[in-house]
Backbone bond lengths (Angstrom), bond angles and torsions (degrees), N, CA, C in turn:
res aa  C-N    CA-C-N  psi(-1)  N-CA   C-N-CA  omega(-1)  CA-C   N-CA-C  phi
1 X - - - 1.463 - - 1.525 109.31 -
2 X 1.307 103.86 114.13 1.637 111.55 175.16 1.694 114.03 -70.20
3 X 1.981 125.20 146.61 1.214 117.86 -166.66 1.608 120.86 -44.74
4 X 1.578 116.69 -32.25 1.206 135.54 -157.15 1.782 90.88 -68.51
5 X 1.552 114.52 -69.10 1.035 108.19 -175.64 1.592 126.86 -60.83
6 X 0.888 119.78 -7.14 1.650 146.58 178.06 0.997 85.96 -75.74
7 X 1.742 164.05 -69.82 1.114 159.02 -88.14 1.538 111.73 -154.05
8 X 1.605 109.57 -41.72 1.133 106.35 169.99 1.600 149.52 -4.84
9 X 1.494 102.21 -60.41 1.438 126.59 174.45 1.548 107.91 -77.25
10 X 1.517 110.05 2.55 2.081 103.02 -162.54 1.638 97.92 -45.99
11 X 1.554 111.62 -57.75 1.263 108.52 -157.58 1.699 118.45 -67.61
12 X 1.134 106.73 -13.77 1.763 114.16 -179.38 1.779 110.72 -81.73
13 X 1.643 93.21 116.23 1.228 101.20 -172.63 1.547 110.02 -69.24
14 X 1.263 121.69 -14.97 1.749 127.56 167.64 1.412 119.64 -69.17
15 X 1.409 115.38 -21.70 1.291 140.42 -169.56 1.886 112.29 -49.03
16 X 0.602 121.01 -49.32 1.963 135.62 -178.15 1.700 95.83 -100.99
17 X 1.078 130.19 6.87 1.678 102.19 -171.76 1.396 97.49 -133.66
18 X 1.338 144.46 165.08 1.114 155.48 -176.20 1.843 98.34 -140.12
19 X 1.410 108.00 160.24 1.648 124.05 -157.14 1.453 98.42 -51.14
20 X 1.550 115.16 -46.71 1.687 102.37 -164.95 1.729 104.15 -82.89
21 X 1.336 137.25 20.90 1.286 145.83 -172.37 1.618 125.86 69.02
22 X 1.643 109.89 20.05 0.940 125.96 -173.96 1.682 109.99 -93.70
23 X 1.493 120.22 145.52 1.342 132.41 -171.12 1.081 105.35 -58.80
24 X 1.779 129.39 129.39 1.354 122.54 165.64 1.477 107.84 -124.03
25 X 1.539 105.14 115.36 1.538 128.58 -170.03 2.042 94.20 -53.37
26 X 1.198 98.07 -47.62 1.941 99.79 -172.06 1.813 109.20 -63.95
27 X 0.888 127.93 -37.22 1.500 141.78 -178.10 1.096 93.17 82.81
28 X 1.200 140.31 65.28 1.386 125.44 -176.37 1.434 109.92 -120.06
29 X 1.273 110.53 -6.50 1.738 112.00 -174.82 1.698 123.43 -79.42
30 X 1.087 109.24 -3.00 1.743 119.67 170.12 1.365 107.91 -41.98
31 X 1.421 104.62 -67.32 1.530 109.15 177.64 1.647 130.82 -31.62
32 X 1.820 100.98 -35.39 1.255 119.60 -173.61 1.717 101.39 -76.81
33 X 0.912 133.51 -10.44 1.610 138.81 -131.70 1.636 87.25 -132.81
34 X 1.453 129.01 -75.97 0.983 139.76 178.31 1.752 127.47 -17.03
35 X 0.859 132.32 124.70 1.884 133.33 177.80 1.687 101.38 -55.41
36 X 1.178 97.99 126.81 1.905 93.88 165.48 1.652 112.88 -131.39
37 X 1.091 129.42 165.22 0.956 149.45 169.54 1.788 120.05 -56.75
38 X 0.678 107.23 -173.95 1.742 109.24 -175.74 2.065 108.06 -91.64
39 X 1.061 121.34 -14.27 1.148 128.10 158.35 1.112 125.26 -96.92
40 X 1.811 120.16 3.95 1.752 120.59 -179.24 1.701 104.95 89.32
41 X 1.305 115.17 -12.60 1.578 99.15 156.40 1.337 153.75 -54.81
42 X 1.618 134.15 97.30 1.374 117.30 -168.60 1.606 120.35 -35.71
43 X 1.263 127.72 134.00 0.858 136.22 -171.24 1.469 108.56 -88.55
44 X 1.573 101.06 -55.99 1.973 102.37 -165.06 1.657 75.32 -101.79
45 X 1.613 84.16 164.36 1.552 115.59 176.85 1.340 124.04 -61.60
46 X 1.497 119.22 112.20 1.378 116.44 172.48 1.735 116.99 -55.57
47 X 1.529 117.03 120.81 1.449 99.16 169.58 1.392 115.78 -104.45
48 X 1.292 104.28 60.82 1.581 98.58 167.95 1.329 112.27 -71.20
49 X 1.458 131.87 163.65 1.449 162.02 -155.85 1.807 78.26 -84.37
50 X 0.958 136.68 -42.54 1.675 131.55 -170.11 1.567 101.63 -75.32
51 X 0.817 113.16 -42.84 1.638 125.97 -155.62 1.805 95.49 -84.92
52 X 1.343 119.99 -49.26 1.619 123.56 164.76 1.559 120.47 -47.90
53 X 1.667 91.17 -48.12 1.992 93.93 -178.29 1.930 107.19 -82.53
54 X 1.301 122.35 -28.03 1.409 104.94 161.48 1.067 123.07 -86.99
55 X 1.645 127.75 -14.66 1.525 108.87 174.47 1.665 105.74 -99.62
56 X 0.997 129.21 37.37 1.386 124.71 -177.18 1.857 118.18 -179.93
57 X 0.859 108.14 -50.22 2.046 110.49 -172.49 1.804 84.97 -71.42
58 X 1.446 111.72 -50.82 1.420 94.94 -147.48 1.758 112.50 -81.99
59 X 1.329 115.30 12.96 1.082 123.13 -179.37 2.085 102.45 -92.73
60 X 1.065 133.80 -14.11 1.089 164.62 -162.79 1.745 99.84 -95.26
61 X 1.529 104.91 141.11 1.716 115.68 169.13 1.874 106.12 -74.45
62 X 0.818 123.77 148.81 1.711 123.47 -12.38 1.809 94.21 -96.16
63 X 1.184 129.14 40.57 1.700 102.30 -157.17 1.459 75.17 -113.78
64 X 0.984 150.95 -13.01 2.214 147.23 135.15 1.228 105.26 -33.10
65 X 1.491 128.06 -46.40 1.020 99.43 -164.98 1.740 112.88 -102.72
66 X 1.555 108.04 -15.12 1.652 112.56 170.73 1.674 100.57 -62.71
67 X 1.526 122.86 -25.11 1.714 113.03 -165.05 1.604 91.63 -81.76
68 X 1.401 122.70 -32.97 1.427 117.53 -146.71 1.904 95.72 -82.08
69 X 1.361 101.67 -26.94 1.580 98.88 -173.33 1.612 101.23 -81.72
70 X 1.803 128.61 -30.15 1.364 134.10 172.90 1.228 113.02 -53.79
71 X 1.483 113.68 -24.40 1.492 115.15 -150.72 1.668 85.84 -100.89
72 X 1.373 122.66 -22.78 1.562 115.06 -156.12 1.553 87.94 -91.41
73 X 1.541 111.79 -46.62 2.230 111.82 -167.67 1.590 77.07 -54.56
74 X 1.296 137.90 -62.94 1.550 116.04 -147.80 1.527 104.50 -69.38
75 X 1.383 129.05 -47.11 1.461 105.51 -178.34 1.742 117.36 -62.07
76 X 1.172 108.67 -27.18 1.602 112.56 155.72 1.600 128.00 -35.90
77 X 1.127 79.12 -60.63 1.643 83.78 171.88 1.250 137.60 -77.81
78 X 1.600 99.07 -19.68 1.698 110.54 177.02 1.817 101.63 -69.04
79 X 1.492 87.10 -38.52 1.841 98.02 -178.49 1.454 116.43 -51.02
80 X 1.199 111.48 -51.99 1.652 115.14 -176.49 1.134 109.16 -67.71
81 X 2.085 127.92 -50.00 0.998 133.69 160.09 1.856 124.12 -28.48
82 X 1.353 110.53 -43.87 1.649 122.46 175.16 1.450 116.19 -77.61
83 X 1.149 116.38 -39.42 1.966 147.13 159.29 2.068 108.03 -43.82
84 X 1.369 99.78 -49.33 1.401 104.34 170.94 1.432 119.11 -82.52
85 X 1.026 119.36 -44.88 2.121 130.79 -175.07 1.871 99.24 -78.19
86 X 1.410 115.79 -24.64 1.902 110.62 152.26 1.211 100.02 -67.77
87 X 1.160 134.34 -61.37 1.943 134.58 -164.42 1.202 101.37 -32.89
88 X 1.367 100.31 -67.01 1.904 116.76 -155.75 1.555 107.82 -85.38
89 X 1.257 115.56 -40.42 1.586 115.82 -178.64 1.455 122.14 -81.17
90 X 1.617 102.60 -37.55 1.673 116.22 -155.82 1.690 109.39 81.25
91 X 1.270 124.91 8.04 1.203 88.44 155.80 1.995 80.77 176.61
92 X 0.915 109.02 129.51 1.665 107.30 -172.75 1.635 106.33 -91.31
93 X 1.153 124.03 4.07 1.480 130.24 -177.44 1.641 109.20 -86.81
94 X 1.836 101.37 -25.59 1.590 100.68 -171.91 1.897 94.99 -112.53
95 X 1.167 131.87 -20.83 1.108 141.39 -165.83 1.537 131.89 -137.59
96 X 1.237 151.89 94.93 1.372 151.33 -166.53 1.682 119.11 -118.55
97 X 0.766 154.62 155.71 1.307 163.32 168.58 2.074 97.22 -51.07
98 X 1.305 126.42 -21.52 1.239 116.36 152.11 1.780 129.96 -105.07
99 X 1.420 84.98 -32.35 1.713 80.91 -174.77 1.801 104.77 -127.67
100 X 1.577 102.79 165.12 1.653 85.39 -175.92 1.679 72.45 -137.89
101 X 1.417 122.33 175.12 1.577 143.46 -167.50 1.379 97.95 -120.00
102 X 1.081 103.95 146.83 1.399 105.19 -166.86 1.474 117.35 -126.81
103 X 1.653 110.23 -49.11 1.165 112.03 171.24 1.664 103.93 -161.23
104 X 1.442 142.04 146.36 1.159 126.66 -170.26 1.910 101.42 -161.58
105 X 1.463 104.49 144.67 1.664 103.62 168.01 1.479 105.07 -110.86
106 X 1.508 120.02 127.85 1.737 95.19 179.03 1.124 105.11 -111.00
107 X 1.741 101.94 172.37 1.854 112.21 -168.76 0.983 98.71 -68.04
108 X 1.593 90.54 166.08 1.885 108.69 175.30 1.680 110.56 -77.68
109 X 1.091 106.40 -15.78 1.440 106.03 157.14 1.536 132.73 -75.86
110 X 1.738 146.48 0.30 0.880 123.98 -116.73 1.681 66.77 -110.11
111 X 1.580 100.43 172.97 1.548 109.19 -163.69 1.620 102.17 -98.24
112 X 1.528 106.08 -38.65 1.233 102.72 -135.06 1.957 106.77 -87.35
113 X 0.913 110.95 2.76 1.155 115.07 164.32 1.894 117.61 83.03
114 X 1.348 105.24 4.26 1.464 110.65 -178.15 1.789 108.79 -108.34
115 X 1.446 106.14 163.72 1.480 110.15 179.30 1.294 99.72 -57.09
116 X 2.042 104.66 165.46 1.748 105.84 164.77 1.618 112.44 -50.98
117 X 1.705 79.59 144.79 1.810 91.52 176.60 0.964 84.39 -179.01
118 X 1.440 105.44 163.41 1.568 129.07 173.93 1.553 117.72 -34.39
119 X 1.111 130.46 -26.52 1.725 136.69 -165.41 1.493 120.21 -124.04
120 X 1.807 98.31 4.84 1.536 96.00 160.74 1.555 101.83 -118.35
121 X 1.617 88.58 165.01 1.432 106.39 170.94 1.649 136.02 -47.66
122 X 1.017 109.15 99.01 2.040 97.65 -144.14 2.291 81.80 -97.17
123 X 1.161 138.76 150.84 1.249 132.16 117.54 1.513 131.71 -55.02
124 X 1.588 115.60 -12.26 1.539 105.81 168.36 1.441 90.30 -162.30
125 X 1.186 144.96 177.70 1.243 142.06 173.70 2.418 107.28 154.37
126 X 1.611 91.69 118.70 1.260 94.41 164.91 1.706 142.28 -104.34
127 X 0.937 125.01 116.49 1.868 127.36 170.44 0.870 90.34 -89.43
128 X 1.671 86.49 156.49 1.414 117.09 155.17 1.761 117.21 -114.39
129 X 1.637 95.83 127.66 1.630 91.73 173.08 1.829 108.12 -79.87
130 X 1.300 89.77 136.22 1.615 85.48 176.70 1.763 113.24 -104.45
131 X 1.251 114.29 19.60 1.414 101.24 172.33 1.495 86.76 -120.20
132 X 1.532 139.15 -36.69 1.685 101.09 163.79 1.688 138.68 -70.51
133 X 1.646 96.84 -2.27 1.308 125.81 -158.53 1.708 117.93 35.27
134 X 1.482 105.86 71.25 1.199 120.40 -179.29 1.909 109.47 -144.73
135 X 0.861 101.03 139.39 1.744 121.44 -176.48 1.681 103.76 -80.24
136 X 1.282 118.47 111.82 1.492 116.00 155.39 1.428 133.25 -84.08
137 X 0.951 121.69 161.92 1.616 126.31 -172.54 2.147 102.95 -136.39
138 X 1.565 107.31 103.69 1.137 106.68 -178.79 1.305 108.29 -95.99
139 X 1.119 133.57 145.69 1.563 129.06 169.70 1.488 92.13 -129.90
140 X 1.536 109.85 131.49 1.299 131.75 145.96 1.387 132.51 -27.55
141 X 1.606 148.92 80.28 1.539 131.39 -164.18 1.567 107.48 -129.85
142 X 1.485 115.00 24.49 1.071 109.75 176.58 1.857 88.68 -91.33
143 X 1.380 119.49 117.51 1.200 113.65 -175.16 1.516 86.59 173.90
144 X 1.637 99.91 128.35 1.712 87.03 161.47 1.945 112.83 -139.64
145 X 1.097 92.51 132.41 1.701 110.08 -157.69 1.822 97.23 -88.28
146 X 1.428 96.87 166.21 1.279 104.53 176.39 2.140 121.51 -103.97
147 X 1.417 75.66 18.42 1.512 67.61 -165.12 2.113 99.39 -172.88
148 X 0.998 110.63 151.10 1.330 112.42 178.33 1.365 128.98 -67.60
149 X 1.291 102.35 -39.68 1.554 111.55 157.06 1.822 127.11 -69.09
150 X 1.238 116.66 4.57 1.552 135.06 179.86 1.658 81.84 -106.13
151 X 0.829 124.94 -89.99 1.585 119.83 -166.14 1.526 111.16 -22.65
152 X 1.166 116.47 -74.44 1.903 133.68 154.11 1.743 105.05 -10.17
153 X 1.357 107.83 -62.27 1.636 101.13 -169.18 1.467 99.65 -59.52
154 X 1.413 104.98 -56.35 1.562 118.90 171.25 1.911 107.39 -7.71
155 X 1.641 87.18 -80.92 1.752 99.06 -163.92 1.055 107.46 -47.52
156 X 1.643 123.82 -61.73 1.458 158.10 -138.18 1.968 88.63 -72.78
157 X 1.553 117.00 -45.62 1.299 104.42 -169.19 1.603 96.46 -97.11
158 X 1.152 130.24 48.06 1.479 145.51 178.46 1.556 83.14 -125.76
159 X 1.205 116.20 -87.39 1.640 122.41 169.99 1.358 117.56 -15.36
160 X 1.184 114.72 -50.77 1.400 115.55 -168.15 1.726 103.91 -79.92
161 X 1.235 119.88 -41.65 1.710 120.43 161.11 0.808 96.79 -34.29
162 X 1.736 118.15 -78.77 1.950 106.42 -169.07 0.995 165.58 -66.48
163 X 1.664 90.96 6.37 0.951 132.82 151.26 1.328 140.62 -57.14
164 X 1.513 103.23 -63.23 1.249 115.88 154.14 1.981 136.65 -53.40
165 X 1.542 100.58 -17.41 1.181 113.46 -179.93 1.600 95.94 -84.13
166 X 1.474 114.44 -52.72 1.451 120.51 -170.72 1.843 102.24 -54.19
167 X 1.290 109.17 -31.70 1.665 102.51 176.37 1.626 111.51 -84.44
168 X 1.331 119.25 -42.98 1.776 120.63 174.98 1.421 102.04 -44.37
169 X 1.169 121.33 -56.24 1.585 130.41 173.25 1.328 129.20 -71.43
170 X 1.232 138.99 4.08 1.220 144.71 142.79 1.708 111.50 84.37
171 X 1.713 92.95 18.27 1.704 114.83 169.42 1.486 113.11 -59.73
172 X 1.459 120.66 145.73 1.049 119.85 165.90 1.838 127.60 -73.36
173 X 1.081 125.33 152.85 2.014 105.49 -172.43 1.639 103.98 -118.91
174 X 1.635 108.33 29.77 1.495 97.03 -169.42 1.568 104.79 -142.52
175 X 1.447 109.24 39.70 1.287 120.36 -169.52 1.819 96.24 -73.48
176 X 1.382 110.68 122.81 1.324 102.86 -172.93 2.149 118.23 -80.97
177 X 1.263 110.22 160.28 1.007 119.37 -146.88 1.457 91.53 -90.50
178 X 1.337 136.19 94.11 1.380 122.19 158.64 1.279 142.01 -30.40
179 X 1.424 144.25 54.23 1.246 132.36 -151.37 2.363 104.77 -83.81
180 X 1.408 90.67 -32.49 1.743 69.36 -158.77 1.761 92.95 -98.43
181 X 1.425 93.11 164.08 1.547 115.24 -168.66 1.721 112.55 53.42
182 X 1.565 117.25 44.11 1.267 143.05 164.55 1.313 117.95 -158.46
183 X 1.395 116.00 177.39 1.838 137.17 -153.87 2.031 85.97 -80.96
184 X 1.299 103.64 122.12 2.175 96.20 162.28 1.143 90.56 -82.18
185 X 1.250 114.65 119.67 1.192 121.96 -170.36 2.071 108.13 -162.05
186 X 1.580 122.17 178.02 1.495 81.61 165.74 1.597 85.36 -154.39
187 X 1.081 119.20 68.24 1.971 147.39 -169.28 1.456 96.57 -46.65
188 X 1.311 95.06 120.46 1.766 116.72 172.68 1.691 107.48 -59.31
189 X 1.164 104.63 -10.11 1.602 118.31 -170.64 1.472 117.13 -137.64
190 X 1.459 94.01 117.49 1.581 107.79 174.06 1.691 114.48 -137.00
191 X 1.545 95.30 -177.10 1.722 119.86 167.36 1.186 112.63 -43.67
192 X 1.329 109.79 -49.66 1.926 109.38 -143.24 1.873 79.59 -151.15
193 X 1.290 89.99 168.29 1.746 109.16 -169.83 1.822 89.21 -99.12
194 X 1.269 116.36 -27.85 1.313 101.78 163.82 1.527 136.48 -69.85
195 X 1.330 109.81 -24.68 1.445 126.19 150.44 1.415 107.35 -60.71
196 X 1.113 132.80 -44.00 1.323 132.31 -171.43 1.537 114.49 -55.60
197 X 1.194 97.34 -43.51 1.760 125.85 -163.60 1.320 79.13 -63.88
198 X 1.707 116.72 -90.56 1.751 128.50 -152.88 1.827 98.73 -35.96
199 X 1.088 110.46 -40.18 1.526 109.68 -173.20 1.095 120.05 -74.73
200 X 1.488 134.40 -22.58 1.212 132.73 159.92 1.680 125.21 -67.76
201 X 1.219 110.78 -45.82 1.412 139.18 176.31 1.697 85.19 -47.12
202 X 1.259 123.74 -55.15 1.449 101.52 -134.34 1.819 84.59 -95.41
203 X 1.356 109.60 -13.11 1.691 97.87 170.01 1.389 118.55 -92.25
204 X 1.675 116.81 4.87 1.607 120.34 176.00 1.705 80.74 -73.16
205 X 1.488 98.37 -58.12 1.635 109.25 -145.97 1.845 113.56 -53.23
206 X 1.695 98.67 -36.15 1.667 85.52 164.96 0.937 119.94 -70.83
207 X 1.769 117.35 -43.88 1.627 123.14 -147.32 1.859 93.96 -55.72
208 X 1.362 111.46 -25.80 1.749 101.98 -162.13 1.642 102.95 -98.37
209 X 1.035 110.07 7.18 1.553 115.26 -178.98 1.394 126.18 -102.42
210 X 1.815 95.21 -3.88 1.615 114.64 174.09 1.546 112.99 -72.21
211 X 1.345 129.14 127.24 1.760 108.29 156.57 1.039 108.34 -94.64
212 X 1.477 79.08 113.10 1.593 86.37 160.10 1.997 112.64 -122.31
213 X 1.152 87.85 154.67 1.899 110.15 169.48 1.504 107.39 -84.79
214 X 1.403 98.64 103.69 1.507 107.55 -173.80 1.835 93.22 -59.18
215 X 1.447 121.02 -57.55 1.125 106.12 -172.17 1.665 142.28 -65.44
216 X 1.485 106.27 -27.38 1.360 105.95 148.19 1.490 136.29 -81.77
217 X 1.196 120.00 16.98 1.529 132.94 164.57 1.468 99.17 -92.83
218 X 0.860 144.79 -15.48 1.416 151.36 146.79 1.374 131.54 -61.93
219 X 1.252 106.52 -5.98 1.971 132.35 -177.82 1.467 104.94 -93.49
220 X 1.221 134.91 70.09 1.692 135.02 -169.02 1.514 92.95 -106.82
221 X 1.508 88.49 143.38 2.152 95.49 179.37 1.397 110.63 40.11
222 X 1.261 100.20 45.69 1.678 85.44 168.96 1.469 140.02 81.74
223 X 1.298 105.92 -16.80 1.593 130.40 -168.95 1.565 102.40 -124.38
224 X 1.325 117.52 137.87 1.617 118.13 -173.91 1.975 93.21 -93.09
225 X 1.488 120.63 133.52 1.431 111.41 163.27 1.587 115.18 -110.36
């Protein structure tokens, strides 16, 4: 953690305290404290020490012109950085010196107009990190449904992709689920993409087996939003 970010929160009196008045080493509890809107938006102005120096100092001599030259070495470097992982990979969007792409479906929203890869909008899509040597599993949840059974089709036709990948690929779909002398748990991250699979399956298969009342799951603190 660099000083700036260390400091950030100085001026936010929410900054060190968490709801029951207890010290929070992260400063992260402002947010909790703060007025929001009917969708969870802060309402009044955060004054963090970040939020003062970009909406105001850094528009100002000379700290405009120390950001504008910070801002140029880092896109510099991202450049050469993207310039090298094309060299060696052929294409740094599916492959990097940390992560490589593995397989991905993207939303019907995604903007950018290229196949799955790491930098589009995927609804499900797995990498592999190769310095923990473990396989991730991302699912898409910025999405908001009208109903519990819309969410379900949601997962279930995520499921059914990975399904279909686990058969194009000649994966097995019955990798059994370790439960004793390990975490119950159902980890976005594993060994093998066949571990990956059993673990997803079995959190489609509860998550849609819950009843729930879409509209009173919407009743938080007391107040309906």
């Amino acid at each position: 953690m660099n000083l700036f970010d260390k400091y950030k929160c100085i001026l936010c009196k929410y900054g060190k305290y968490n709801k029951d008045g207890k010290y929070n080493k992260d400063g992260n509890s402002c947010f909790n404290h703060q007025e929001k809107d009917e969708y969870g938006y802060l309402i009044v102005e955060c004054k963090s020490l970040s939020n003062i120096y970009y909406e105001t100092i850094v528009k100002h001599f000379p700290f405009k012109q120390i950001n504008d030259f910070i801002t140029e070495r880092t896109w510099q470097k991202e450049n050469k950085y993207i310039e090298a992982m094309d060299k060696k990979y052929g294409n740094y969007a599916l492959e990097t010196d940390d992560m490589k792409f593995i397989w991905g479906v993207k939303s019907w929203d995604d903007l950018t107009g290229q196949d799955a890869c790491m930098y589009t909008m995927n609804d499900i899509d797995i990498t592999y990190d190769k310095k923990k040597k473990e396989y991730m599993l991302g699912i898409e949840t910025a999405y908001m449904f009208k109903s519990h059974a819309a969410e379900c089709d949601y997962l279930q036709d995520c499921l059914k992709a990975f399904t279909k990948y686990m058969d194009d690929n000649g994966l097995k779909k019955n990798e059994p689920y370790r439960l004793f002398m390990s975490n119950p748990c159902t980890s976005m991250t594993a060994d093998t993409i066949e571990e990956l699979y059993t673990n997803f399956k079995i959190f489609v298969d509860g998550f849609c087996n819950q009843d729930i009342d879409m509209e009173a799951s919407l009743i938080m603190d007391g107040k309906e939003v």
